[in-house]
N, C-alpha and C positions, 0 to 999 in steps of 0.2 A: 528597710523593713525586710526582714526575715520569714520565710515560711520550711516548716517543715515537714517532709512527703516521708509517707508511710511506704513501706514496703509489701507490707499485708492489710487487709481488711479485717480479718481476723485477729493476727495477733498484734496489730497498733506500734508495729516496732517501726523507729526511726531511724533509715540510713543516712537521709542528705539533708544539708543545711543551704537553701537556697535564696540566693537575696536578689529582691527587684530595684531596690533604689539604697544610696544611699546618704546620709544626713551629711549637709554643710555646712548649718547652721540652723541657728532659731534664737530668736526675741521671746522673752514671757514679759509679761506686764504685770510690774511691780505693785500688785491691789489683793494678792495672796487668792486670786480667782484661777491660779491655774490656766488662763489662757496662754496662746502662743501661735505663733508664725514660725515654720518649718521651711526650710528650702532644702527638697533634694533633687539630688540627680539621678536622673532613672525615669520611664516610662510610665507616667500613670495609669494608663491601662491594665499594665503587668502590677503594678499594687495592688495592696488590699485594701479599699477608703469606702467608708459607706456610704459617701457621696461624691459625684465630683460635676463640675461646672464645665461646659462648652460652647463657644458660640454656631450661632445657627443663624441660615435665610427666614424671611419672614412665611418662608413656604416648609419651615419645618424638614426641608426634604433631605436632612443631614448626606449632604453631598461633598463634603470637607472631609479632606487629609483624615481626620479625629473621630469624623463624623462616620467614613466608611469604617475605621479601622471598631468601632464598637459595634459596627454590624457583624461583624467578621467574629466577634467573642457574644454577642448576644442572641446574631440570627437578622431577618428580613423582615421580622414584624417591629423590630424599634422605629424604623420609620413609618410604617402605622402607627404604631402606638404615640409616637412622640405626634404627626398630623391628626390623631384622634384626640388630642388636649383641643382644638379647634374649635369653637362654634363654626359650624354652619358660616361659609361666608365670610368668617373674619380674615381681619388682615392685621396680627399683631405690628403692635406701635412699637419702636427700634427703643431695644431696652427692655422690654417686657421680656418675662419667665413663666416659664412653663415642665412641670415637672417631670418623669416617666418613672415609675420604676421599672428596674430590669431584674425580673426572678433569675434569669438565665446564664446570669454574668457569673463567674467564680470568683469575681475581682470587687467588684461595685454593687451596692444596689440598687440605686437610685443614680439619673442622672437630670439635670438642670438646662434645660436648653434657653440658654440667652440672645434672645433673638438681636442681630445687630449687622446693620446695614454698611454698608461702603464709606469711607469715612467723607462725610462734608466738606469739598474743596472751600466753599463757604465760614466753615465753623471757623471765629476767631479765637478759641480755644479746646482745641481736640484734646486734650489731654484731659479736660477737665470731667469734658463730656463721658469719654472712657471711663474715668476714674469713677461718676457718679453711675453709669450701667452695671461695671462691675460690684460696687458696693448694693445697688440693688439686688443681684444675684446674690450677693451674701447674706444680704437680709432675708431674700426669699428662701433659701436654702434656713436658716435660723426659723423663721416663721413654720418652715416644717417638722421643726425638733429633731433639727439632726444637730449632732453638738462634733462634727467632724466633717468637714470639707476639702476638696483638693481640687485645683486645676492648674493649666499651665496657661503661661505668656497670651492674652487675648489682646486682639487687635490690628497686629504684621499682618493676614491673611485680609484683611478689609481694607487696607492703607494707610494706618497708620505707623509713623514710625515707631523701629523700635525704641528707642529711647522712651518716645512718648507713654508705649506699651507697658515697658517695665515699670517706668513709675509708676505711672496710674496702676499698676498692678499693689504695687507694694505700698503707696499710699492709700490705697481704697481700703488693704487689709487694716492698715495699721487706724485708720481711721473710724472704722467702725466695728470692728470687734470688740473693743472695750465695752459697749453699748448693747451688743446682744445676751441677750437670755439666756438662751439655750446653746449658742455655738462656746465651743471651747478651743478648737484647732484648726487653723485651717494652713493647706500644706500647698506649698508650688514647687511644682515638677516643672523640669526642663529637662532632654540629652543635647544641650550644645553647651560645651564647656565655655564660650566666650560671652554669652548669656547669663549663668550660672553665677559668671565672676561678676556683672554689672548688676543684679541682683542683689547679688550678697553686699558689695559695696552699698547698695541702695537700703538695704536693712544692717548697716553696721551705722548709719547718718540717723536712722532714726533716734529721736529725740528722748533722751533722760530727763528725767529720774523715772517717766512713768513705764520707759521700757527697759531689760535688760537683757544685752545681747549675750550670746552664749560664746563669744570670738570662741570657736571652735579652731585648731589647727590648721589651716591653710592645709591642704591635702589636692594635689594632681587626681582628676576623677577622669583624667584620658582612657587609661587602662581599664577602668570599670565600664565607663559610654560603651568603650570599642568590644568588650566581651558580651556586655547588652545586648550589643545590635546583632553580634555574631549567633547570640545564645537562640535573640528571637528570629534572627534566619533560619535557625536550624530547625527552632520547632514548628517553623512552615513548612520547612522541608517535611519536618516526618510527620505532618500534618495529611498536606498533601500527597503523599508515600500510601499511608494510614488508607485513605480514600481511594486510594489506584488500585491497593490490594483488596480492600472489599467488596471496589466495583468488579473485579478480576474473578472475585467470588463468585460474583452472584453472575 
């Protein structure tokens, strides 16, 4: 995805063309509904999706890798806001969804927090159970009328494997978007190129005639991850800079 920054307020003129992810691949489903499954590489945070999916403790207290870094672009009230979905007392059940939206975000509006526990040394089939959370969270995000979703790889941070992850990632989508209403896209991000590729492999097996893949050119997205990550160091840097100098101000 592409955004482009003005140079003036005024006079709306465009100097830079600047991209946060880019496209690997995608599946549309052959029913002339216009849906699809996207795979890019790139940050979801740093896109623009008008929704995207995250897993969370049963305490809401977005304390995750994901979890801090959207405090960081929306502020210190997302973790209120996301613990005020709450009743009193409750203790959401592992799988359940809970909405927030974030006015404050320049990226996202809305985000989905999927509450899910550590995985069950117990369970005789974790992949499954993943795969039906996640499609929950799809349906919930769908029951919102949002007709665009994104998230990435959920699971590796609880215990499950990744193998396990990516499937159930890529089967939950394939499996129930045909079914929903209102969703028409939903997008997975990743920046690890060795992910990226088991992904893609895992949505090139999905099944014909109801889907059809877009075998896009195999393309190396090393050089793209690694300016990413350079791009988003930097704009901490002058983030941070930004903040030195004004407190310097004042």
């Amino acid at each position: 995805q592409k955004i482009l920054r003005t140079t003036s307020e005024k006079t709306g003129t465009f100097i830079q063309l600047k991209q946060f992810s880019r496209l690997m691949n995608h599946a549309d489903i052959q029913d002339g509904s216009s849906k699809k499954i996207e795979l890019r590489a790139g940050d979801m945070l740093l896109d623009t999706n008008e929704a995207i999916i995250i897993p969370n403790d049963d305490r809401l207290s977005c304390s995750s890798i994901i979890g801090q870094a959207i405090q960081e672009k929306t502020g210190p009230t997302f973790v209120t806001d996301s613990q005020a979905t709450l009743r009193p007392g409750q203790v959401p059940r592992n799988g359940q969804c809970f909405g927030v939206p974030t006015p404050n975000s320049p990226s996202f509006g809305f985000v989905i927090n999927l509450v899910l526990s550590n995985k069950d040394p117990r369970d005789p089939n974790p992949k499954a159970t993943l795969q039906q959370f996640i499609q929950g969270a799809l349906q919930f995000a769908d029951q919102q009328g949002h007709q665009s979703v994104a998230l990435p790889p959920i699971g590796p941070s609880q215990g499950y494997s990744l193998d396990d992850s990516l499937s159930a990632l890529v089967d939950a989508c394939s499996a129930i978007l045909p079914s929903l209403p209102n969703l028409k896209s939903i997008k997975i991000f990743d920046v690890d190129e060795a992910a990226l590729k088991t992904i893609n492999q895992k949505i090139l097996s999905l099944p014909g005639p109801q889907w059809k893949i877009a075998t896009i050119k195999a393309v190396s997205v090393s050089n793209f991850l690694a300016q990413q990550k350079q791009q988003t160091i930097s704009d901490r840097l002058s983030s941070l800079n930004a903040t030195k100098s004004s407190l310097e101000i004042q």
